[in-house]
C-alpha positions as CSV (number, residue, x, y, z in Angstrom):
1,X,0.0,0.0,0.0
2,X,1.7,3.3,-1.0
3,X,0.4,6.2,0.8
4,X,3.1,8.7,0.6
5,X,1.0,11.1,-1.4
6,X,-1.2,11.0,0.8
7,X,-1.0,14.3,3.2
8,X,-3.6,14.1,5.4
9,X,-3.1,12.1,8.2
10,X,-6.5,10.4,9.1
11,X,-7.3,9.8,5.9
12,X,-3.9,7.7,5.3
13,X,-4.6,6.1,8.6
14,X,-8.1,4.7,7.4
15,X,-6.3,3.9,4.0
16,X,-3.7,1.6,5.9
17,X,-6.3,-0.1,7.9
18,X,-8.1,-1.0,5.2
19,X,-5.9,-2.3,3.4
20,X,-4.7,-4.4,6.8
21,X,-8.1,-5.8,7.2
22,X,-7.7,-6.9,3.2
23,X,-4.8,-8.8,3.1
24,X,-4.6,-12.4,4.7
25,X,-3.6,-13.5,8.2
26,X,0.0,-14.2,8.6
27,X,0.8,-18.0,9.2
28,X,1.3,-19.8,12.3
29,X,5.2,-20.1,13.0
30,X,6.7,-22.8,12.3
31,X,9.6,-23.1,15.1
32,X,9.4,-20.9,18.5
33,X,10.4,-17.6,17.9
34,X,14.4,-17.1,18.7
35,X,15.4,-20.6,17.7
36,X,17.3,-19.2,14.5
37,X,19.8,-17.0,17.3
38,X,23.0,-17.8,17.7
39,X,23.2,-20.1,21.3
40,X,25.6,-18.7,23.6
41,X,27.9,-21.1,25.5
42,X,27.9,-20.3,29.1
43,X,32.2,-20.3,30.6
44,X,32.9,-20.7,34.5
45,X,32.1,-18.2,36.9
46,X,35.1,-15.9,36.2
47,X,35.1,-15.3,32.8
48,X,32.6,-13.6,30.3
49,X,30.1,-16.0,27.7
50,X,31.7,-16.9,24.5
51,X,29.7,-16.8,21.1
């Protein structure tokens, strides 16, 4: 939705809802959210975590 000509600011709100309410629910996820990060590994109690 391209609503940078649009100047007024209501009216480009209603236009972006709209056009939310159009398009089609996002899918479920398929893996828990995060599980893509990089793991930290966890060192002894002196020093600092190492990627």
């Amino acid at each position: 939705m391209d609503t940078r000509k649009v100047t007024n600011k209501a009216e480009r709100k209603e236009l972006k809802r709209a056009a939310r309410k159009k398009r089609a629910p996002k899918p479920k996820r398929t893996d828990p959210r995060g599980s893509h990060k990089p793991k930290v590994k966890k060192r002894g109690p002196g020093g600092p975590a190492k990627r």
